[in-house]
C-alpha positions in Angstrom: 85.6 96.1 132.3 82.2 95.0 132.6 79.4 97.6 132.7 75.5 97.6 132.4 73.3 99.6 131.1 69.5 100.2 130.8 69.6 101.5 127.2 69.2 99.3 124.4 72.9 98.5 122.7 73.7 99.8 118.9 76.9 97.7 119.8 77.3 94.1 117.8 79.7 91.4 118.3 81.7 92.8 115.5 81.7 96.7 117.3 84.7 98.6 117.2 85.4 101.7 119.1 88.0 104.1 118.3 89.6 106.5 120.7 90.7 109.5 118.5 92.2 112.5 120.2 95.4 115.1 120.0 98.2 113.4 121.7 98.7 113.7 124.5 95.0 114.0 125.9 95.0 110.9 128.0 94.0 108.4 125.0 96.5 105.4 126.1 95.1 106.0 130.2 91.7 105.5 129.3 92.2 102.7 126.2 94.1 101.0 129.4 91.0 101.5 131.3 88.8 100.6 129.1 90.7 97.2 128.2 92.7 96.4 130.9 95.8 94.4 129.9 94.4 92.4 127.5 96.4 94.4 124.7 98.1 94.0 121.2 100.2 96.6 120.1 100.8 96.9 116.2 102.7 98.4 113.1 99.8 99.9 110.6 101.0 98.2 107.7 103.5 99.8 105.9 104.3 101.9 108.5 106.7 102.0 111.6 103.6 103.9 113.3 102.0 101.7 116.3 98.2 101.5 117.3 97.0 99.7 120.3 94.3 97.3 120.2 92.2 95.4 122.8 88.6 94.2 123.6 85.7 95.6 126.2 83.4 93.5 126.8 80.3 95.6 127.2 76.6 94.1 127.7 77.9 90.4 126.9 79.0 91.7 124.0 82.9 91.5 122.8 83.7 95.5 121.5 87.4 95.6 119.8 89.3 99.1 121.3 91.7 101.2 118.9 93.7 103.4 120.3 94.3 105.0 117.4 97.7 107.4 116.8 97.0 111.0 118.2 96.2 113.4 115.6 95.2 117.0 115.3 93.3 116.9 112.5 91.3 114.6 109.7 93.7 116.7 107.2 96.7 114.7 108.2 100.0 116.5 108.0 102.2 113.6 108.8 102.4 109.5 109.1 100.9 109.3 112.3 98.5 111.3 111.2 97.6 109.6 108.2 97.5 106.1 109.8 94.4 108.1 112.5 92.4 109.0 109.1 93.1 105.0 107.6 91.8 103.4 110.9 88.8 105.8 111.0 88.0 105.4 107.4 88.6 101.8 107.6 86.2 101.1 110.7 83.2 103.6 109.1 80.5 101.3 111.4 82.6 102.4 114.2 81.1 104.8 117.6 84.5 107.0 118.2 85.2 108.0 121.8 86.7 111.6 120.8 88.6 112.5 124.0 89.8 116.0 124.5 91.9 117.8 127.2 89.6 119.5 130.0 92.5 121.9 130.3 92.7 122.8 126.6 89.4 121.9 125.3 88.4 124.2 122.9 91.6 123.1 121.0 90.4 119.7 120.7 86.7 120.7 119.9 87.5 121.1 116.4 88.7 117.6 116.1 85.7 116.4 117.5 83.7 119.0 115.1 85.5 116.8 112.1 85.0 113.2 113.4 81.1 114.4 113.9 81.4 116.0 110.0 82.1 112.3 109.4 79.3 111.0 110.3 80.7 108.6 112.9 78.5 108.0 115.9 80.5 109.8 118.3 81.1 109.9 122.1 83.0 112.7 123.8 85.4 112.2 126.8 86.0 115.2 128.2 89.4 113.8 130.2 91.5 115.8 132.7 88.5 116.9 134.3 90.2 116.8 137.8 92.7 119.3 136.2 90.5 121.6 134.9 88.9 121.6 138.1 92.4 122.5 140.1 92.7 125.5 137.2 89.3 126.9 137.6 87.8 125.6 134.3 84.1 125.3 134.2 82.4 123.0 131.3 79.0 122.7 131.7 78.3 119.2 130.2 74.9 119.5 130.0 75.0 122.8 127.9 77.7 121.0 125.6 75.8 117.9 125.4 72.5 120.0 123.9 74.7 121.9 121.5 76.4 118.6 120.2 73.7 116.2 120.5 76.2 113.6 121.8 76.9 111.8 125.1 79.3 113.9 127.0 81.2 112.4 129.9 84.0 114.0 132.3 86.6 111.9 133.2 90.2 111.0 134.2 92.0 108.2 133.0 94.8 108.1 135.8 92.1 107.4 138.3 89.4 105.6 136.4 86.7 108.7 137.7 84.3 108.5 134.7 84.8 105.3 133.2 82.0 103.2 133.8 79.3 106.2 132.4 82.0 106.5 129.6 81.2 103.2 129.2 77.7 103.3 129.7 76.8 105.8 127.0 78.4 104.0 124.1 75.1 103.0 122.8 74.0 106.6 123.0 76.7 107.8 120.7 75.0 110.0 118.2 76.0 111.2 114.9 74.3 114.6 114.4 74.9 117.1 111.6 76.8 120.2 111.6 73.5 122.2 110.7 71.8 120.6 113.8 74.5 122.0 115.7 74.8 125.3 114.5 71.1 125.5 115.2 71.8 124.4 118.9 74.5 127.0 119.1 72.0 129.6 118.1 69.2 128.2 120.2 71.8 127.9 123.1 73.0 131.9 122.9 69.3 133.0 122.6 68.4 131.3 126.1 70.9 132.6 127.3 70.6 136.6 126.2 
């Protein structure tokens, strides 16, 4: 995929982007988007546990794609899940696209509350948004881009809706502290009262 944007890139020619996100949340959909066929599929070493990787080439710039193993936390309770926290920890320069379940997403907020702990600078996919659409769910994205100070896109995977501003805002990614949020809940809740 090729996209444009207007803001100046944080990417290099040595960027890697890591999709991190539950399984099940549309992660191998939107790494296919992102990278089209152009795939390699690998063992971590050591392990009988596969990642996907591939390359996006974003503002005439090459980006390497992980698709790394779905996990539900950085506290890793099994091999899959340990292989997600090796591949973040070993990319640390990384931006990760967290994506989460429209449907489900305050169950893949803390996740993304994790990653952000990090430090990573962090994009948030907010996939299934056609689904949560059909169920009634309402995310305001511009409320939950305020509170966590990243980019926050809607999307779905299946039909590409989304992918080019998911695109688009990788050199927006933002790595903002836990404190800052908080603050930006509290700030948030007051407008509101």
């Amino acid at each position: 995929m090729h996209a444009r944007s207007k803001s100046q890139s944080i990417v290099t020619n040595r960027s890697t982007v890591l999709l991190i996100g539950h399984p099940n949340v549309g992660k191998s959909a939107l790494f296919n988007r992102l990278t089209g066929a152009d795939i390699t599929e690998s063992n971590y070493p050591g392990t009988t546990v596969d990642y996907t990787e591939g390359d996006l080439v974003f503002e005439d710039t090459n980006l390497r794609v992980i698709d790394v193993p779905g996990t539900f936390s950085l506290d890793p309770r099994d091999r899959a899940e340990e292989v997600a926290v090796e591949l973040l920890e070993a990319n640390p320069e990384a931006v990760v696209i967290c994506v989460v379940d429209a449907t489900r997403f305050e169950r893949g907020l803390n996740l993304v509350l994790e990653v952000i702990e990090r430090g990573y600078d962090v994009v948030l996919a907010v996939n299934m948004w056609d689904e949560a659409r059909e169920k009634n769910i309402d995310i305001d994205v511009e409320v939950l881009e305020r509170i966590l100070s990243v980019p926050v896109v809607p999307t779905v995977a299946t039909s590409g809706s989304g992918i080019k501003t998911l695109v688009e805002s990788i050199p927006r990614a933002a790595s903002p502290s836990i404190a800052d949020i908080k603050q930006n809940v509290s700030a948030t809740g007051s407008e509101s009262a």
